[in-house]
C-alpha positions in Angstrom: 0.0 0.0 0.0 0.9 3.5 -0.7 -0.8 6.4 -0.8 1.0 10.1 -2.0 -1.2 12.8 -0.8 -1.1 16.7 -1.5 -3.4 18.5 1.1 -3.4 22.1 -0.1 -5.8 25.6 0.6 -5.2 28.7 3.0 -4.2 29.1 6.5 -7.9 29.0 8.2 -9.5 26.3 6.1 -8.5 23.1 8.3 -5.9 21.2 5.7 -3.3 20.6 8.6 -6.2 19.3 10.7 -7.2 16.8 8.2 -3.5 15.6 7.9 -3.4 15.1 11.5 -6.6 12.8 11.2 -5.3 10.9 8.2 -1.9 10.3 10.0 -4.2 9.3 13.0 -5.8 6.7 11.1 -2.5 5.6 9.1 -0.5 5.4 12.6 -3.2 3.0 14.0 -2.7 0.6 11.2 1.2 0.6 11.1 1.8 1.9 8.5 4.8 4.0 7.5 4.0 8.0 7.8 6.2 11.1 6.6 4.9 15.0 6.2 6.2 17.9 4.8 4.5 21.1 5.2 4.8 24.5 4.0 2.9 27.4 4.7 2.5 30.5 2.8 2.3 33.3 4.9 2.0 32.7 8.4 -1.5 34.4 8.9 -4.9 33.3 8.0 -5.7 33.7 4.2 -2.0 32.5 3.2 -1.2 29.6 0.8 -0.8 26.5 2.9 0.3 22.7 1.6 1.3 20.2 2.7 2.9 16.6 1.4 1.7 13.4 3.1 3.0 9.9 2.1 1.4 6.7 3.7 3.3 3.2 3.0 3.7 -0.1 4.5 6.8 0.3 3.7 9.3 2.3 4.7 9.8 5.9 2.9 12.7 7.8 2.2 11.7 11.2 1.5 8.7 13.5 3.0 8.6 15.0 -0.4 6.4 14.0 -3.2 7.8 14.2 -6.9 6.6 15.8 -9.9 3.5 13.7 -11.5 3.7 11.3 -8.1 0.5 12.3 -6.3 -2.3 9.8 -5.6 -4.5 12.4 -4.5 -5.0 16.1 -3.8 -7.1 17.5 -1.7 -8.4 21.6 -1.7 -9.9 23.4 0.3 -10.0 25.7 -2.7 -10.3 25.2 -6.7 -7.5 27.6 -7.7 -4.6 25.8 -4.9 -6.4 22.1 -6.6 -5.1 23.9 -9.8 -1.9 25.0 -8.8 -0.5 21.4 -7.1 -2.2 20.0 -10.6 1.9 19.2 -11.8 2.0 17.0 -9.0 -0.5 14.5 -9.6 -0.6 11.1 -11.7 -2.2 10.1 -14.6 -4.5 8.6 -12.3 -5.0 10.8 -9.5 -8.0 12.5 -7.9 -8.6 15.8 -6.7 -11.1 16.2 -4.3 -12.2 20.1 -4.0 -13.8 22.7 -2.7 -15.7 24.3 -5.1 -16.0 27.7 -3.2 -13.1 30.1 -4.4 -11.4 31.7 -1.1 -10.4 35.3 -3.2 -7.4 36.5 -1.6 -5.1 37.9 -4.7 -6.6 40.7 -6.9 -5.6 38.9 -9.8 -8.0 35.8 -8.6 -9.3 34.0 -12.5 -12.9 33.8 -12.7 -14.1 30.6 -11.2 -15.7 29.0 -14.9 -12.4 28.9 -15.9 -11.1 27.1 -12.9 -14.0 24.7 -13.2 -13.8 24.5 -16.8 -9.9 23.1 -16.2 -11.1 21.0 -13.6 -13.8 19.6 -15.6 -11.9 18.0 -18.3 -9.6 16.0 -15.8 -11.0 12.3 -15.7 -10.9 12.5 -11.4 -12.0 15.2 -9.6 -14.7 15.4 -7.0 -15.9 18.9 -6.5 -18.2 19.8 -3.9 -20.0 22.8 -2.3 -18.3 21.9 1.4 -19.6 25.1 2.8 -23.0 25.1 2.1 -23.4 21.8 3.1 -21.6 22.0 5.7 -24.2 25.2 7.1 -27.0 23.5 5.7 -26.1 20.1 8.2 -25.7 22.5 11.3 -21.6 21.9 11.5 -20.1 25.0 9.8 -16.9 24.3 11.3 -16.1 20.9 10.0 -16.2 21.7 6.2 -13.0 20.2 5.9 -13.6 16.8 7.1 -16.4 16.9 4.8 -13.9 17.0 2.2 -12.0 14.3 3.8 -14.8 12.0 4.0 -15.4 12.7 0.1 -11.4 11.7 -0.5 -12.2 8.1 1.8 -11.9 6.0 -1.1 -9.6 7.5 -3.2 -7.0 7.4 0.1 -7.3 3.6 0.7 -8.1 4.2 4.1 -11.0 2.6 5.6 -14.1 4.7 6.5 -13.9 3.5 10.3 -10.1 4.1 10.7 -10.9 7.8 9.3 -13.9 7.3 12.1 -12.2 6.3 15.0 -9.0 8.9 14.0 -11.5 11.5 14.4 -12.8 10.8 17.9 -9.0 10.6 19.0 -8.2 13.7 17.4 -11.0 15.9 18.4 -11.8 14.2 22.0 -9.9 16.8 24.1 -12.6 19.3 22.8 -15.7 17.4 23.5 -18.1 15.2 22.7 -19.9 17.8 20.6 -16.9 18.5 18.1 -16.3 14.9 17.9 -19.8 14.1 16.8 -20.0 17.2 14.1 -17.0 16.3 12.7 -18.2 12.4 12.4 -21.3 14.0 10.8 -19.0 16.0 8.3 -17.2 12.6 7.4 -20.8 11.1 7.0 -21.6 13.5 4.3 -18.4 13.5 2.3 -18.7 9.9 2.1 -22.2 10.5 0.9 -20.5 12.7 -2.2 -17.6 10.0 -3.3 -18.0 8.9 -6.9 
């Protein structure tokens, strides 16, 4: 098994807290982990990535290569588009589709969504809105994750049960709205 990840959006959106729940999950199955991040600027609204590989076997570098991404996941359509050299022939993206405008120069969003449309694997869904309209604005991001479930080879119960470790200093209420937002995303997978 191995699993090349791109996690990538702005500082505010959550993607570090969804790496933390997929390394949750990988770590409980013993399976080999390395991350790399790198953030933009360090304030909220900034660029922020980050790399995470998942083997059973051991691996060397933290980095992923050109074209050697199994999966990318945005929290925004224009950062899906930008990590887009990254990802394999077969790879998904699994986006937002709700553009976070924080450059004057942002493209329109039909042409972000027109370039998205013609790759053969990309699941693009309003997070935010469906996020407000389930009551759990807060967990948009682990409705993306639950969206990305199949295409990270991770079972939906280890992504489960990573969730209620992560989240169970801050109560039982996070822990179930964030369970909900996996519920959903899974809902969305193709």
């Amino acid at each position: 098994m191995k699993t090349d990840i791109i996690l990538c959006g702005v500082g505010g959106q959550g993607i570090l807290s969804i790496a933390t729940i997929i390394g949750e999950a990988a770590m409980k199955e013993n399976l080999y982990i390395k991350q790399a991040e790198v953030h933009g600027m360090s304030q909220r609204g900034g660029d922020v990535q980050s790399n995470l590989r998942i083997s059973s076997r051991p691996i060397q570098s933290d980095l992923i290569p050109k074209g050697g991404a199994d999966v990318i996941i945005s929290m925004e359509p224009m950062e899906a588009l930008r990590y887009l050299p990254y990802l394999s022939k077969e790879g998904w993206i699994i986006t937002s589709s709700t553009p976070f405008v924080n450059i004057p120069n942002y493209p329109e969003f039909e042409a972000i969504k027109k370039e998205l449309d013609a790759l053969p694997n990309v699941i693009m869904l309003d997070i935010e809105q469906q996020a407000k309209d389930a009551g759990v604005p807060r967990s948009a991001n682990v409705i993306l994750l639950g969206a990305a479930q199949k295409a990270l080879g991770i079972e939906y119960d280890k992504l489960e049960d990573a969730i209620r470790r992560v989240f169970a200093r801050k109560g039982d209420a996070i822990v179930e709205a964030n369970i909900k937002a996996l519920a959903i995303g899974r809902a969305a997978q193709k």
